[in-house]
Phi, psi and omega in degrees: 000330189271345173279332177278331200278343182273320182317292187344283189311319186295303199290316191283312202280349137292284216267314174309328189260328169319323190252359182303279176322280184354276176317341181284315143343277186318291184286337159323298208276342158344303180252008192289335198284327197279004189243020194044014179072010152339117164319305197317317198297340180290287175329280180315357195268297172329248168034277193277003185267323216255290161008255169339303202298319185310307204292333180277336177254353163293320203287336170316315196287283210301342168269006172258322215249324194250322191247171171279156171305310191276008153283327196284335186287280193316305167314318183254352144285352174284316186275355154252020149293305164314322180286334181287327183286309209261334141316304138006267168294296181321333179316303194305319199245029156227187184286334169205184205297330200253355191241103185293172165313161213273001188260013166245001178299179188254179185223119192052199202247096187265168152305143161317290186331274201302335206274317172284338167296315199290309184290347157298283175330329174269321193297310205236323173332279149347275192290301150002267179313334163293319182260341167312305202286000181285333189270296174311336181278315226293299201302344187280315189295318189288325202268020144295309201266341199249344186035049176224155159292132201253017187281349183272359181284293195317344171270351151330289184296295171312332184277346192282321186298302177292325167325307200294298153318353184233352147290339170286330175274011212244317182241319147302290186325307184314305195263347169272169093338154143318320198269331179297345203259316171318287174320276194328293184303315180318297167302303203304340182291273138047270188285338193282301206314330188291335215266319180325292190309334188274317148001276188290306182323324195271327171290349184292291207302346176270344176321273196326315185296352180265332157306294177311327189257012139300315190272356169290332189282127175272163182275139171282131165294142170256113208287152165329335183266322163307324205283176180259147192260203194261030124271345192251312135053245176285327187315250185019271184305345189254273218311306167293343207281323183291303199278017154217030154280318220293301180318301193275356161294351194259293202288357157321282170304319177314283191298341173270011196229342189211235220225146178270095175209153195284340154337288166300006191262307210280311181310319173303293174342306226272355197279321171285343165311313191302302190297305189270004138303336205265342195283318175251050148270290189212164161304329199291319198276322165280121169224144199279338164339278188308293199288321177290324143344276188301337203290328167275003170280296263252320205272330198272344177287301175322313168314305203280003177238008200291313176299342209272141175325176170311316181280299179341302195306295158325307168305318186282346187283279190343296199294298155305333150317307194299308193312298208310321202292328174306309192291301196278002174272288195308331164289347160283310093051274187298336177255039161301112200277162167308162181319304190320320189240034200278320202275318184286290159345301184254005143317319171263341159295311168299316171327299202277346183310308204285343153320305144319316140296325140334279168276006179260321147323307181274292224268348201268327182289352186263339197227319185264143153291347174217209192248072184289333206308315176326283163335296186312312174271007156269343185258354169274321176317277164359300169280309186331290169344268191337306186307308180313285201288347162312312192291341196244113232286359185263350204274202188282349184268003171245007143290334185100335207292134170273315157311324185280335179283309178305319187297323167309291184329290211274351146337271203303309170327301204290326186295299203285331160315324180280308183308316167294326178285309172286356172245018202307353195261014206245098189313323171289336154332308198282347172271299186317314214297316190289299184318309212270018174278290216311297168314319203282314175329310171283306174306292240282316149358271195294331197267000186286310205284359163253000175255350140297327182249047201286335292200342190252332208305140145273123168305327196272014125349307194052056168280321138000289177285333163294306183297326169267358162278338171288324158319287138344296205313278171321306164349281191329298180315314169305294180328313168317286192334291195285339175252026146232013147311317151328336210255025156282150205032034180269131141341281215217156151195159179198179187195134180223177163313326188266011186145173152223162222256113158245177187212103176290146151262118189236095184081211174289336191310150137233141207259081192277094180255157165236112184060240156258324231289156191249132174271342220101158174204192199204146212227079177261085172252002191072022174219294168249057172303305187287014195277152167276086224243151164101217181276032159221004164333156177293331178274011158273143169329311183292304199258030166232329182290319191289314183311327221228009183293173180279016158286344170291318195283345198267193176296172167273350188302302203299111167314306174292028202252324197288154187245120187255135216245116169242120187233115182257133205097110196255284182085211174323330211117306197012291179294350181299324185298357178270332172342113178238147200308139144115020162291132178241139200224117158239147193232129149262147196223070203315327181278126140334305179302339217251319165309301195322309207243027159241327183230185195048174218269354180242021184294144189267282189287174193207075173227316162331317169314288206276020174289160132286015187265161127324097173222149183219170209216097181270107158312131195150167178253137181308293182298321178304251208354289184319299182315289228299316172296308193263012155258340178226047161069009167263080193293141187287310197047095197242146202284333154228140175197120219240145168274076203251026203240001190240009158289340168268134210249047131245092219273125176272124205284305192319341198249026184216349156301153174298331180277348167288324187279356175280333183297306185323283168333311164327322204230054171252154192258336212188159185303329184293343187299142215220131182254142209232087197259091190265144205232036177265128203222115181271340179251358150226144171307117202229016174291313184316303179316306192282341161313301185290323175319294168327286191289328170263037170247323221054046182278143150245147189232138210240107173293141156240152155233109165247145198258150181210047160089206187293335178286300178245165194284334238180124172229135182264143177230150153220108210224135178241154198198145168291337178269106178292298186323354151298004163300299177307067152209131213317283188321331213242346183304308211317289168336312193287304190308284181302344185258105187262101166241179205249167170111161183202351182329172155183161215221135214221106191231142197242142149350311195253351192232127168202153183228100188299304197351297189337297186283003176316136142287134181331324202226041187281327199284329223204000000 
């Protein structure tokens, strides 16, 4: 009996937090090609996810707290028949009930943010809200009616939640479509609501007996010690809020470092789930012995991997993520207020969830120049730390253990010995340094000597708590240290929605990186300003095709001799230097920022400046520009059109599709016309696509690998054309020719279907 009456609750509150993520998936990657593939859109999505989630547990708290049980069952089956109704309808007028229609896309470069707020909110708003409010009201209803405690349904809720995310890159993406994957979640909405409804009936039929036996009872006052005062609260709110700036600053650094795909979308996420099964499962999972330790390990691993390959790098962004989220969920976890206040409890958690989102979304692109927030939320974690165990008069900073005191000491030895090795040119080390003999000398002192005199030790010394402030203290300084270490030799540095940027100076060079990735540079000596450098070097696929197309061969007499250039992606500018008089360059450019410093009078790079072309420059997602143009019949016909978005291993999908390259095509002037991909990636392959493009167009396709110096390792080109004899010239065979890699796959990726996973490379991790 106790198992059928339970199972209902058990079942809605797993597939409701199962399709919440789910859905977070879904319209994520939906809307990602229309945002140019940016890491921020996974962010702004988390934002309005976080929202929502805040809107669902407020009406869960005012419908608990406010109503009779069977007002609250009739309100919320009345508002998901409605949400069932209006999926319904959305059904008729979008490709499915969750993805809208092509009339949300956005136009020029209006902001994102809000364009991605309005468009989540219609799309998704509704059920979105309805499955937030589920695991607190379910839970609320069960400890009425069940007189049991309802906190292991919340660890419950998180497994339906992580299930829900590590099954989609894994098991959906591969094998669905986008719109099928819709349809899908849409039914799966479907049965939870029936499953919701069998819920609320089994809470009608448990009132009265929960009346009655309230009212047999006499009533107890609830005492002042019981109730949560305003400090335990904000503790709630600043603990979740540090643990999901700490998630989405992570999946920041991830995602600007490798590829915006939902794999990577998943891990950080499933790894912050992972933390509140396990902290409100059992007690048994947090123990501040292990997690306070690791938690100053976890920072000194992030120094020593800041240079490190990829996979190195991610295990240490993880492993700190995993510490702080243990540390700020279990101290959450350990202040869980009684059933009575179970809603007020996860009120504030979504507050702070959502606060967090807030500000790593609004406020962090406004105040850091780069995605210092990360720092930031391990050095908050940090004070969070402190606070807690001050107040709480059993934990370790009111023992005393001397042992514990060493361990620190040799902490601290172990951090700053690494930071020096990896920094030795790094002036603040050398300060840090005086502090820190002083600091070992004096601890390591006091720590002999209460463990030889303990019988002289005084408990009110707080040699412990001396020690973890020092500790703290130092913390603070690493952190400063790694988010200034970048800013040697920086130029420049600016952070927009689509990332953030600096432009180093080496010598006369200036240097445009987004993360490691090289954007381009420019050799500003006042002489060979117009030279073409980096991956448009001459001796590259791209700079052997503009010298040698077959328009070059004709006169300059000859009107059709001019070369008309299309490049979605601007960076620096570069390509502007192939420009010759009566050429026309239209560059497309999704970023603002990024224009500011290629063009106008105060542009940092000049190779747009010094062209001898035509060149104009459209704000805007490249392909959206296009589609805007072939709707209204301004077809380009550009002699070349070069794909250029793809040096940076945040791979925009949309722009490798069949239906873009039928756009592609489109905008061509003639058979001679040559589409242009450039694809050097150190973690994905990126030939199978253009293979599957070739074969399905009958295009022919010519691969190059060119070495182009010390700045970059590499360039990889790929260029295709209906005419193969535009091929024929000696220098780009030659080139094509030397470059042997093994493999022939090939891969057909659609609007609706596409799988980086596919593409890694073997040997990219490392």
């Amino acid at each position: 009996m106790w198992f059928q009456s339970t199972l209902p609750y058990a079942v809605a509150i797993f597939l409701g937090a199962f399709l919440l993520f789910q859905v977070e998936l879904i319209i994520a990657k939906y809307i990602l090609p229309w945002f140019g593939g940016a890491p921020a859109v996974w962010t702004t999505c988390m934002l309005v996810f976080q929202v929502l989630l805040l809107a669902g547990y407020v009406y869960a708290h005012l419908l608990a707290t406010r109503m009779r049980l069977s007002a609250q069952a009739v309100t919320h089956l009345c508002l998901m028949g409605f949400s069932v109704v209006l999926l319904a309808g959305l059904a008729f007028l979008w490709p499915s009930p969750i993805t809208p229609g092509s009339n949300w896309k956005p136009v020029g470069s209006a902001e994102p943010v809000w364009h991605i707020v309005s468009l989540l909110t219609v799309s998704i708003g509704a059920p979105f809200f309805l499955l937030a409010a589920t695991s607190p009201l379910l839970q609320s209803w069960f400890a009425q009616t069940r007189d049991r405690s309802p906190y292991r349904l919340f660890a419950l809720s998180n497994l339906g939640s992580l299930l829900g995310l590590l099954s989609y890159p894994f098991m959906l993406e591969p094998h669905l479509t986008l719109n099928r994957q819709a349809w899908v979640w849409a039914a799966g909405y479907v049965v939870y609501s029936l499953i919701t409804a069998a819920c609320a009936a089994l809470a009608l039929r448990g009132e009265p007996t929960t009346a009655r036996r309230l009212a047999s009872t006499s009533p107890k006052p609830v005492s002042e010690e019981a109730r949560p005062g305003l400090v335990k609260y904000l503790m709630w709110f600043f603990l979740a809020a540090c643990g999901c700036v700490m998630f989405l600053a992570t999946t920041n650094m991830v995602c600007q470092e490798i590829a915006v795909i939902p794999f990577l979308w998943v891990l950080p996420l499933s790894l912050y789930l992972l933390t509140f099964i396990a902290c409100f499962d059992s007690n048994w999972w947090y123990r501040r012995g292990i997690f306070h330790p690791l938690f100053f390990v976890s920072l000194v691993l992030v120094l020593i991997t800041q240079k490190a390959p990829v996979l190195p790098q991610i295990g240490s962004y993880s492993l700190a993520l995993f510490v702080v989220c243990m540390i700020c969920h279990g101290e959450l976890a350990r202040l869980k207020p009684a059933s009575r206040y179970l809603t007020s409890f996860y009120l504030m958690i979504a507050g702070g969830g959502a606060a967090g989102g807030v500000f790593v979304a609004l406020i962090a692109p406004n105040i850091f120049p780069a995605f210092w927030e990360f720092q930031f939320a391990i050095f908050g974690c940090g004070i969070l730390l402190a606070l807690v165990l001050f107040r709480d008069r059993d934990s370790w900073f009111y023992r005393g253990s001397p042992w514990l005191a060493c361990i620190m000491v040799l902490g601290v030895a172990a951090a700053i010995e690494t930071s020096r090795l990896l920094f030795p040119d790094f002036a603040l080390l050398q300060k840090l340094r005086v502090y820190y003999l002083v600091f070992l000398g004096a601890a390591g002192l006091l720590a002999v000597w209460s463990a030889l005199k303990p019988d002289k030790f005084q408990r009110r010394f707080r040699l412990s708590q001396a020690y973890a402030l020092g500790v703290l203290a130092l913390m603070g300084i690493a952190c400063v240290m790694q988010v200034q270490y970048p800013l040697k030799g920086v130029y420049a540095r600016f952070r927009s929605f689509f990332g953030a940027f600096r432009i180093e100076q080496n010598g006369s060079n200036l240097v445009l990186l987004h993360g490691r990735a090289l954007h381009g540079w420019q050799i500003r000596d006042g002489v060979r300003d117009p030279t073409p450098t980096a991956y448009y070097a001459t001796n590259t696929g791209i700079g052997i095709m503009l010298w040698n197309h077959p328009k070059r061969r004709l006169s300059l007499s000859v009107p059709e001799s001019d070369l008309r250039v299309g490049v979605i992606g601007l960076g620096a500018g570069t390509l502007a230097a192939y420009g010759r008089p009566g050429d026309y360059y239209c560059f497309y450019e999704i970023d603002p920022a990024i224009a500011r410093i290629a063009q106008g009078p105060q542009a940092i790079f000049t190779f747009l400046k010094n062209s001898a072309a035509i060149v104009e420059v459209v704000l805007g997602d490249g392909r959206l520009s296009l589609e805007r143009q072939a709707v209204q019949g301004n077809l380009r016909k550009y002699d070349v059109l070069i794909l250029d978005a793809f040096s940076s291993d945040s791979i925009p999908v949309h722009l490798l599709t069949r239906e873009a390259m039928q756009l592609y095509l489109s905008h061509l002037r003639g058979p001679d016309s040559v589409v242009a991909f450039h694809i050097s990636n150190r973690i994905l392959d990126l030939r199978p696509v253009l293979r599957g493009l070739s074969r399905e167009f009958n295009l022919a396709l010519i691969i190059v690998h060119s070495r182009t110096g010390k700045v970059t390792a590499g360039t990889t080109w790929g260029l295709l054309s209906r005419n193969p004899q535009v091929f024929e010239i000696p220098e780009l065979r030659s080139a094509a020719a030397a470059y042997r890699k093994s493999g022939d796959s090939t891969v057909l990726w659609t609007d609706d279907y596409s799988n980086l996973l596919d593409l890694v490379q073997k040997n990219a991790w490392w």
